[in-house]
C-alpha positions in Angstrom: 6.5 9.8 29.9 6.7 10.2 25.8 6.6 7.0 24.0 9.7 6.5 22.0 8.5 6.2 18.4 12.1 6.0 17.3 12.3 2.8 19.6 8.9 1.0 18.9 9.6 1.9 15.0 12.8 -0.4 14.8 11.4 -3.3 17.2 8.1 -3.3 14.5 11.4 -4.0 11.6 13.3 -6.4 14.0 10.0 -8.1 15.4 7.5 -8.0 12.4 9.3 -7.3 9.1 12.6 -8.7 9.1 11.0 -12.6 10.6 8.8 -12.6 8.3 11.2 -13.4 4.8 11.6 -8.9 4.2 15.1 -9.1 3.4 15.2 -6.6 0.7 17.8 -3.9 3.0 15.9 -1.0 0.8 12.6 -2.2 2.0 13.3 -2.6 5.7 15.5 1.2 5.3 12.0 2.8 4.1 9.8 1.5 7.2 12.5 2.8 9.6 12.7 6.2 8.1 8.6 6.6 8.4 6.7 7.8 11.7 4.2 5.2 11.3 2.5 6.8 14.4 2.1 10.1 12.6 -0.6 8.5 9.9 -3.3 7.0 12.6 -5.8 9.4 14.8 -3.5 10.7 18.3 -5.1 8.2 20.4 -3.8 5.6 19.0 -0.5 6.5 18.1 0.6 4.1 21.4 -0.3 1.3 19.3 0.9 2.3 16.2 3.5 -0.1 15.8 1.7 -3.3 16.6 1.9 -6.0 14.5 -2.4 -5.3 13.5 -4.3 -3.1 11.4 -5.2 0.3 12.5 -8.2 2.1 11.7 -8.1 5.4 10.7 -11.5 6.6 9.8 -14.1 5.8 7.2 -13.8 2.5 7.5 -10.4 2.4 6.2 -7.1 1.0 8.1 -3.1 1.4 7.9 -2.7 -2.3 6.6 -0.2 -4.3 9.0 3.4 -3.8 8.5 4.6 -7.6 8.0 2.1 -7.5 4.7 2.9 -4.4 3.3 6.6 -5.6 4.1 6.3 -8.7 2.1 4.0 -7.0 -0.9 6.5 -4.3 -1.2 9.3 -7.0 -1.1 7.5 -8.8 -3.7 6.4 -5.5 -6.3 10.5 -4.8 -6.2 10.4 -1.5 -6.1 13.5 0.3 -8.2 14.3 3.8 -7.6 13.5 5.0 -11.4 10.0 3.7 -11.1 6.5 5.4 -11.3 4.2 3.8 -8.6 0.7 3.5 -8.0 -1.0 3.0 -4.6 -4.8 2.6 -4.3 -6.6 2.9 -1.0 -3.7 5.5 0.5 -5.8 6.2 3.3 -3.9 8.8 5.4 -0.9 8.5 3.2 1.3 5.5 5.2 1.5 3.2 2.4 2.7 6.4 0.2 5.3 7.3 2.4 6.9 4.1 2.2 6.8 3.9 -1.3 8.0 7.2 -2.0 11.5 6.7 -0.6 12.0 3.3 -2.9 10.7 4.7 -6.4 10.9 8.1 -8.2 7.2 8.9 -8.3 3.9 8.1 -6.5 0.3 8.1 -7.6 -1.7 7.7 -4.6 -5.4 6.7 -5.1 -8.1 7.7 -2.4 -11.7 7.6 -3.1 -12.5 9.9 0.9 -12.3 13.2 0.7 -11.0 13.1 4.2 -8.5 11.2 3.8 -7.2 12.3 0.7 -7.0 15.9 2.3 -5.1 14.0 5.3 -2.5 12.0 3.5 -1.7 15.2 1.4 -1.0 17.2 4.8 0.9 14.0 6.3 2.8 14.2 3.3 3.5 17.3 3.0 4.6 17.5 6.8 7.0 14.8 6.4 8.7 16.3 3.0 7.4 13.9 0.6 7.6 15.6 -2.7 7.7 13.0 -5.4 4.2 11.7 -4.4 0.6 13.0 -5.7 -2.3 12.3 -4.1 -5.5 11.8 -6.3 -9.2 12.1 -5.2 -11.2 8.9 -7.7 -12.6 5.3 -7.7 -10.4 2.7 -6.7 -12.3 0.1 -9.7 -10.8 2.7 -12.3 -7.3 3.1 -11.2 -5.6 6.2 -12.6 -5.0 5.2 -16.5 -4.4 9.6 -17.1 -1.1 9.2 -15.2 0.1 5.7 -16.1 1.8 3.3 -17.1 2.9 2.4 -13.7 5.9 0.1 -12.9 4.9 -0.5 -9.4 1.0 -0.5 -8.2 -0.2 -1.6 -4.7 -2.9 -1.6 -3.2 -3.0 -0.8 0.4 -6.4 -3.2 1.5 -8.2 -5.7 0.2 -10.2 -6.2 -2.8 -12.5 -9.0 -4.0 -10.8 -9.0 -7.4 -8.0 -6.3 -9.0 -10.1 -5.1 -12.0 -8.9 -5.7 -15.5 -9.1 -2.0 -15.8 -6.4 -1.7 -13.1 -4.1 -4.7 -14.3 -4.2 -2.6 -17.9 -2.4 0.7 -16.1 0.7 -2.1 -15.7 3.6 -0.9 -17.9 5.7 -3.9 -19.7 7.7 -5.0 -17.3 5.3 -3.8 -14.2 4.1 -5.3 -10.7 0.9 -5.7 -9.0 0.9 -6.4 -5.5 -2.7 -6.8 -3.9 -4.9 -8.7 -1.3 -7.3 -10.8 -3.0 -10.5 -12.0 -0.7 -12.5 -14.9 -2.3 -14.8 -16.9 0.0 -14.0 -15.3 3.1 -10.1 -16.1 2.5 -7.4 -13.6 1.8 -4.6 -14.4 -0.8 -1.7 -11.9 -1.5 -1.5 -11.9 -5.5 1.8 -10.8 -7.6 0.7 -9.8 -11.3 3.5 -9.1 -14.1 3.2 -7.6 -17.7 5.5 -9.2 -19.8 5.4 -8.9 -23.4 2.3 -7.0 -23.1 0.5 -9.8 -21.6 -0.5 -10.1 -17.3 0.1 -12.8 -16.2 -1.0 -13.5 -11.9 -0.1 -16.0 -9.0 -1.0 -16.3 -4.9 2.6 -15.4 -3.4 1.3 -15.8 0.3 -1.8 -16.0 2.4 -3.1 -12.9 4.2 -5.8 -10.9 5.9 -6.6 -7.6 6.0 -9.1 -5.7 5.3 -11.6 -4.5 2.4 -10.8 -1.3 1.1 -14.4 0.2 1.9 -15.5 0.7 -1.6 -14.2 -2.5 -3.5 -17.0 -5.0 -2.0 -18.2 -7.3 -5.1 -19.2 -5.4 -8.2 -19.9 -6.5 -11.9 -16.4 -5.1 -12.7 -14.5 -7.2 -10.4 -16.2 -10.4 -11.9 -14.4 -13.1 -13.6 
């Protein structure tokens, strides 16, 4: 028998996102209009939808939907902004983001996967996002300012290099890992200066890539 994405996508909203304080009806409209199952290898698309992260090659994983629920809720998302994503993996994340702002800048420092998401993308119709092959430490500062940047995984510290790619008035969403703990961090520009606080504790994990550098210390 076919597995009924269409049914297991709106339990993962009802089940995973909506109990877990994603009210925003914008945010919960995007999950239920993307084939999660479409962005992870075929043998796991049965378990697409559970309530884990799913690896997808090189290391990398779709981050769980309840956190990328609650970071998306928190970046506020509006539908004239330019977004960022870093760590886009197979393009999930980017998919997601594309039907809540005008533009997407997808980072992805594999080859692979860069070439994946691009396809995925491209599949599904998504034609207000870009996906760009680079390091995740740099950002993308040629096609900023962003109003919106995510990162889809863990990093030890968002570099001050990143943080600067903010346009006034811009959120940063990201995972922050210090000592083995995992703290989900909302960063604002407001006239001109970033200012940062721990929204909610999470795990999930390091973008392959990030692990600790000189440019992610203090």
């Amino acid at each position: 028998m076919a597995t009924d994405y269409s049914a297991a996508r709106t339990n993962m909203v009802d089940s995973q996102i909506r109990p877990n304080k994603v009210t925003d009806l914008s945010v919960v409209s995007a999950f239920l209009q993307v084939p999660r199952e479409r962005f992870v290898p075929p043998a796991l698309r049965g378990v697409a939808y559970v309530d884990e992260d799913i690896p997808v090659g090189a290391g990398r994983y779709l981050v769980e939907p309840m956190i990328l629920g609650r970071l998306l809720q928190f970046a506020a998302p509006q539908p004239g902004d330019r977004a960022l994503e870093i760590g886009a993996g197979t393009g999930y994340g980017t998919a997601v983001l594309a039907r809540l702002v005008a533009h997407v800048v997808a980072l992805e420092s594999d080859p692979g996967l860069a070439s994946q998401a691009t396809a995925n993308l491209a599949a599904l119709g998504v034609d207000n996002a870009t996906v760009v092959e680079g390091r995740f430490a740099d950002g993308c500062p040629a096609r900023g300012p962003f109003d919106v940047i995510l990162y889809s995984g863990a990093v030890p510290r968002v570099p001050a290099a990143v943080e600067a790619q903010l346009a006034e008035g811009g959120r940063l969403v990201a995972v922050e890992m210090v000592d083995g703990m995992g703290r989900a961090v909302l960063a604002r520009r407001e006239g001109g200066v970033v200012s940062r606080r721990v929204i909610f504790d999470a795990a999930t994990p390091l973008l392959a890539g990030t692990e600790s550098k000189p440019e992610f210390v203090f």
